[in-house]
N, C-alpha and C positions, 0 to 999 in steps of 0.2 A: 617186557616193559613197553610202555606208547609212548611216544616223545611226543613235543607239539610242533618240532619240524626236525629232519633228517636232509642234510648235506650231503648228497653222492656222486659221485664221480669226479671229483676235484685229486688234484695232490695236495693232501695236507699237508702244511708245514708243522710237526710238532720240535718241541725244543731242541730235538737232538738229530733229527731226521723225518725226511719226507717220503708219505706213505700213502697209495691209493686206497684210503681206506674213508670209513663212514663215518659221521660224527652228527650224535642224538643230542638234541634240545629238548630239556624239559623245563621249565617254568625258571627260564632266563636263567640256566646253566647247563653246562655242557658236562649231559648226563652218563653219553655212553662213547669211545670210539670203538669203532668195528667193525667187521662186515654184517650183510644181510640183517639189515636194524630196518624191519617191513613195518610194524603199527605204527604207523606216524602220521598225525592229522594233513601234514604239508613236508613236500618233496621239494627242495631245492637241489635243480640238479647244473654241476659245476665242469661239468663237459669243459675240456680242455683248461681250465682255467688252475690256478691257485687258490688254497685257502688259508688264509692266513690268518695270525692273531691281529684281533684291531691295534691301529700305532696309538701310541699315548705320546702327543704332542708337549713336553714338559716344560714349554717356551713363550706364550703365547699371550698377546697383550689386545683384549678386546672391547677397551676402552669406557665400558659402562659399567658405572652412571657419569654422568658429568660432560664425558666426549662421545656421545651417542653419534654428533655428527661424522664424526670419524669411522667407526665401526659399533657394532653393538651383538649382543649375547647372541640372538636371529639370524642374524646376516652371516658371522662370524663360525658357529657352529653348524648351521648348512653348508657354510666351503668347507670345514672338517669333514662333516660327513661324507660331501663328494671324493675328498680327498682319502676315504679309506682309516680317520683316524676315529676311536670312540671312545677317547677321555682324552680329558687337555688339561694343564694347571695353568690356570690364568696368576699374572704379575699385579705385584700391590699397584702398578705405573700401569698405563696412560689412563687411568680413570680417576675422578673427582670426585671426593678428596679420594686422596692414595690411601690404599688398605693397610693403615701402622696400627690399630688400637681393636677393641672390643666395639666399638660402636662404627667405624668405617666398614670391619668385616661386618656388620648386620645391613648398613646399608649396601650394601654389593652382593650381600644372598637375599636380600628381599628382592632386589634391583632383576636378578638371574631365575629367579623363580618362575617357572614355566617358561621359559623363554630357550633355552636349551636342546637343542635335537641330541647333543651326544652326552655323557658323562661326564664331568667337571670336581677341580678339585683349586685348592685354594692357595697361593703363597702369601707370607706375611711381608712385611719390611722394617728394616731398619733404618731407621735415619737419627737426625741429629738428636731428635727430641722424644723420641721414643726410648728408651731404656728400659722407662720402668713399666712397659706397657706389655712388654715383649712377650711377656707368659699370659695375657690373653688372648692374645691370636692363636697362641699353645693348645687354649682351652677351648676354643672356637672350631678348631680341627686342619688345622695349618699343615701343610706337608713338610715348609719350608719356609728360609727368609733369605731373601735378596736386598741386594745393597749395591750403591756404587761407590768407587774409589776414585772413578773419572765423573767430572763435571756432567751434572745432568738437570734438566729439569725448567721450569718456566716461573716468571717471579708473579705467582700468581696463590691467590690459599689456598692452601689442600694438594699442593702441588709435591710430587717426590724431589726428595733431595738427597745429594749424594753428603756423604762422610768424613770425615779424619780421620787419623791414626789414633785417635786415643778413641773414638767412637766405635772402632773397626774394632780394638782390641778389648772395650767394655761388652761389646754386644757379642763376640765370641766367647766372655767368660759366662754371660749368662746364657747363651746356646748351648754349650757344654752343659748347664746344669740342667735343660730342657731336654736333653739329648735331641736336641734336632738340628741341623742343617743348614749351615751358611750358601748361598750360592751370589759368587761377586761378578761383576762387570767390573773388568780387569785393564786399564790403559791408564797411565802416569797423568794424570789430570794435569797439573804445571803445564810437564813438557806439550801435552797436546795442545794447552790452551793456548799459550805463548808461541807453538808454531804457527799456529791458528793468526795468532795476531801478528807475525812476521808476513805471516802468508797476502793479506787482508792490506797489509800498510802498504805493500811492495805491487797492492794491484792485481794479485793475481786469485782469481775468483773460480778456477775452473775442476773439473772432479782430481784431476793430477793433483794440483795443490790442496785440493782436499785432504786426498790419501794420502799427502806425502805428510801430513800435519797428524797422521798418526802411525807414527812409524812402528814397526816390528819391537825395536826395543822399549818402547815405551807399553807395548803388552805385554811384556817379557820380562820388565821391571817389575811394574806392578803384580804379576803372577809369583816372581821371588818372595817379596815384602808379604805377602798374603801370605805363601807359605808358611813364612817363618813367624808371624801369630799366631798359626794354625799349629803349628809344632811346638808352642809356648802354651798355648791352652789348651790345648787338647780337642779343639771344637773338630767336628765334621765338617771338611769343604766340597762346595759342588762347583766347578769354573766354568761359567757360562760361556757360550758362541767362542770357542779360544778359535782361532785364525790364522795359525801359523806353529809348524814343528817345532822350533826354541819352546817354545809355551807347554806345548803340549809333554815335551823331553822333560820339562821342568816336573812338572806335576808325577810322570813317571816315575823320576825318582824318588821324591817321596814318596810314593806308594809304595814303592820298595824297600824305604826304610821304616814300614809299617806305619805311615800316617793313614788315616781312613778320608778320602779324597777321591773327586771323580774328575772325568770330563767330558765335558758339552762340546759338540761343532754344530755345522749348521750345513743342508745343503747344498746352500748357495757357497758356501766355501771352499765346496767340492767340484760342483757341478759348473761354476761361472770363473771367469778368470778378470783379473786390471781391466787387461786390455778391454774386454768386451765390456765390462761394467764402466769403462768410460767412456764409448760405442753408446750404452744406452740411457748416460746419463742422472739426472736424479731419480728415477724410477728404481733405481739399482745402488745409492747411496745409502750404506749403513755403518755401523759403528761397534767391534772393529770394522775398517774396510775388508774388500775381498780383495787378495791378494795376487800376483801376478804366477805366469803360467805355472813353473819351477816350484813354488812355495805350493801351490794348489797339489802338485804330486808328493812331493815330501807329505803332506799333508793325508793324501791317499794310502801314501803307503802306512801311515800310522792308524791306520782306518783299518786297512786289512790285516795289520799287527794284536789287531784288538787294544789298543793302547788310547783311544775315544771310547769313551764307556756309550755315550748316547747320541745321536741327532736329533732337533730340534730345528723347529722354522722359525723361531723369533720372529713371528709374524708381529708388526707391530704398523697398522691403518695407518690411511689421512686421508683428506683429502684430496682431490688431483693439484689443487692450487697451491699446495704445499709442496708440491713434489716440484714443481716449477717458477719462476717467477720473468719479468721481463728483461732482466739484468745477467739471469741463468746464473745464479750467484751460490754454487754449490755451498757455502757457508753459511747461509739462510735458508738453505733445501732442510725436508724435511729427512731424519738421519733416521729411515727404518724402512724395513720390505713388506709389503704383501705376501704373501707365500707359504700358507698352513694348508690349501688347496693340495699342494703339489710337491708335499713332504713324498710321499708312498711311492709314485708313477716316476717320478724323478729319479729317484736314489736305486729302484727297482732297477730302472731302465740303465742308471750309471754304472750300477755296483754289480746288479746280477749279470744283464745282459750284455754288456759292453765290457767291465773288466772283470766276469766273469767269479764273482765273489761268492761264496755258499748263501743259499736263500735264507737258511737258519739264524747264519751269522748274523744278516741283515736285520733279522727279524727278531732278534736277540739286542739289537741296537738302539731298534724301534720301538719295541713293544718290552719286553724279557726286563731290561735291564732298569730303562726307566720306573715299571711297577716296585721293582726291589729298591731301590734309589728315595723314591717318595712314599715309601709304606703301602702301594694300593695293592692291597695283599690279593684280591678279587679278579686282578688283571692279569695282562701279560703273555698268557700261552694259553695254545690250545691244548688244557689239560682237562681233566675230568674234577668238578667241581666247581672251575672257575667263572668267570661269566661267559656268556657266550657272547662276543664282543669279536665279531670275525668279518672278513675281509675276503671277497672274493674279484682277485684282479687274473685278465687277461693278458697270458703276456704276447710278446711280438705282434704286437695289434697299434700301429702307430698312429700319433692322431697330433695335429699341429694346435696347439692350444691358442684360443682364441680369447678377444676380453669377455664376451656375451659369454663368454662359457662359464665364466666366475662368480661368485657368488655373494663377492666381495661387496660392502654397500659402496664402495669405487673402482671400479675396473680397471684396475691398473694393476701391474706386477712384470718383477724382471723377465720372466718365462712366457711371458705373449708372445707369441712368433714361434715358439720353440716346438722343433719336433720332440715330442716323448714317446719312446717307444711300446708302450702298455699301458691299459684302461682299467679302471677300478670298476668293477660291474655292478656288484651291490654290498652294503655295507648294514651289517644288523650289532644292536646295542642291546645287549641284554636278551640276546633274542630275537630284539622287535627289529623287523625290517624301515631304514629308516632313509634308506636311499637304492634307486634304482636306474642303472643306464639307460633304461627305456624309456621308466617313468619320472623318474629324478628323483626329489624329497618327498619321502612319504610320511603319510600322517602328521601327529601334532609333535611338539614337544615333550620331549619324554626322559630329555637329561638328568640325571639325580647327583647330588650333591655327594663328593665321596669323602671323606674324613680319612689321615693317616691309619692307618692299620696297626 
């Protein structure tokens, strides 16, 4: 057989185990693994490195149409690509109007059309006013619907908005009949706001009274109440960014008692701690907050338990003047990170090299599980048929991330200054080489839209 490129010399990562062996591309599939794979128009040779499945980012908020100024499709899917990922599912939130109906989803894939370097797929939402809409985002090719429970959003048209109880538990009974996928943002809306405004009256503006304003039980709350809808109707749940072991123990058990339920973290909730994130200020403000040292290991250790089904970067833009103000009024700061860049290199450098975690696992985290999770039957491992959608990082190759280094349409992110132990050297989508450490972003846009499977 001729491929139209051949990978050698790398350690593969396949699902189950890592093998120095060969892996044949033919017309944007991965045709053959094996040795001595010689007709091949193009040699990619992977000398000392890793090869890995590309990650599928299943978090990701890239703002367009509407807050272009913030981030947009361009800007957004070249930090992915540098970052080693090659599908994302973009959030019905931060773009204008919010993706609820048949005609928001067409303006958001007209909006995304050629603009894309990596692969992309679509989540729908729920909100107050949607119900009866819900089965055409279904029909538009939706992975997914997200929702909040906690206070969200700007009072402005077309803006996302969060839920009630009785909306939480309508829009589960018709997900149930879509068989498709809830996925909530989970913190007690009341007790946050009203901390919020305890916080606010008493004068105190700073990240501590931020984080204190959304405390552990107030994720821990809301992740119960969710459940027990979820175990009333039968829907599928997916619990986004959870930030803390009560949360996550939560969800366990009902998996255990045969609910079908997943769970999200993120790796700044691994990777960063309180302390430091109020060291760096709004740059490092999100929602949930990041937690203090103690919770961040309890939290590790549920990672190497397999008891986190996925990582995600809830990368979610702004501007820099968002992220600060003259007052430093962490209550006005803008509640979201940068950080889809430095999903791969980060967790890499946490999980594998430092505590030492199986690469598989990771890679099952990243890539494996998310595919199965949102239907993209296409993705996920380096198997024979599927895309070739792979990742070649160097490891023990440290490098201090810089903001020129990002790709971000604002340079900023919690992780400037940060040693990472290992570089992402080139990244192909289907194939197509679409980034390169020498060269950087290559050629055009070549992302394609992927529909549930």
């Amino acid at each position: 057989m001729s491929y139209d490129i051949v990978i050698k010399n790398g350690k593969v990562v396949l699902p189950n185990q890592v093998m120095e062996i060969e892996v044949g591309i033919k017309n944007g599939k991965i045709s053959s693994i094996g040795h001595d794979l010689y007709d091949s128009e193009k040699v990619i040779d992977a000398e000392g490195m890793y090869v890995l499945p590309g990650v599928i980012d299943a978090h990701v908020h890239l703002c367009e149409p509407g807050r272009t100024v913030w981030e947009g499709f361009e800007t957004g899917t070249k930090a992915l690509a540098v970052g080693g990922t090659t599908c994302y599912v973009d959030m019905p939130l931060n773009n204008l109007p919010a993706t609820t109906d048949w005609e928001t989803v067409n303006i958001k894939l007209a909006s995304a059309k050629e603009k894309n370097y990596v692969d992309y797929a679509l989540y729908g939402g729920l909100m107050p006013n949607n119900l009866e809409k819900l089965h055409e985002l279904n029909e538009a090719g939706v992975v997914a619907y997200k929702c909040f429970v906690s206070t969200c959003g700007f009072d402005v048209p077309g803006d996302f908005k969060n839920i009630d109880d009785y909306v939480l538990y309508k829009g589960m009974v018709e997900l149930k009949k879509l068989n498709q996928t809830l996925s909530i943002h989970c913190e007690n809306a009341v007790v946050c706001d009203r901390l919020a405004d305890d916080a606010i009256n008493e004068g105190k503006k700073d990240m501590n009274a931020y984080m204190d304003s959304r405390p552990i039980f107030a994720e821990v709350e809301a992740v119960k109440r969710v459940l027990y809808f979820g175990k009333v109707t039968g829907c599928k749940l997916h619990f986004v960014h959870l930030s803390c072991a009560e949360a996550v123990e939560e969800v366990v058990k009902a998996k255990n008692e045969g609910m079908d339920v997943t769970v999200e973290s993120c790796p700044h909730y691994l990777a960063l701690t309180r302390e430091e994130c109020v060291e760096l200020g709004g740059v490092a403000k999100c929602s949930p907050p990041v937690r203090d040292k103690d919770e961040v290991e309890k939290l590790w250790e549920h990672l190497k338990k397999g008891n986190i089904d996925i990582l995600t970067s809830d990368h979610s833009p702004c501007p820099p003047e968002m992220k600060g103000n003259q007052e430093n009024d962490m209550f006005k700061v803008w509640g979201g990170m940068s950080a889809c860049q430095n999903v791969l290199d980060v967790m890499f450098d946490e999980a594998v090299q430092k505590r030492k975690m199986c690469v598989c696992q990771l890679m099952k985290i990243l890539s494996t599980n998310p595919a199965k999770i949102f239907g993209l039957k296409d993705k996920g491992e380096i198997s024979i048929g599927k895309d070739a959608d792979i990742v070649l990082l160097k490891p023990n190759s440290p490098y201090r991330l810089k903001a020129e280094d990002l790709q971000y349409k604002h340079k900023h992110s919690p992780y400037v200054g940060k040693e990472i132990g290992c570089q992402v050297m080139k990244t192909l989508v289907r194939g197509n080489l679409v980034y390169d450490k020498d060269n950087g972003i290559i050629g055009t846009a070549i992302g394609e839209y992927i529909k549930k499977g």
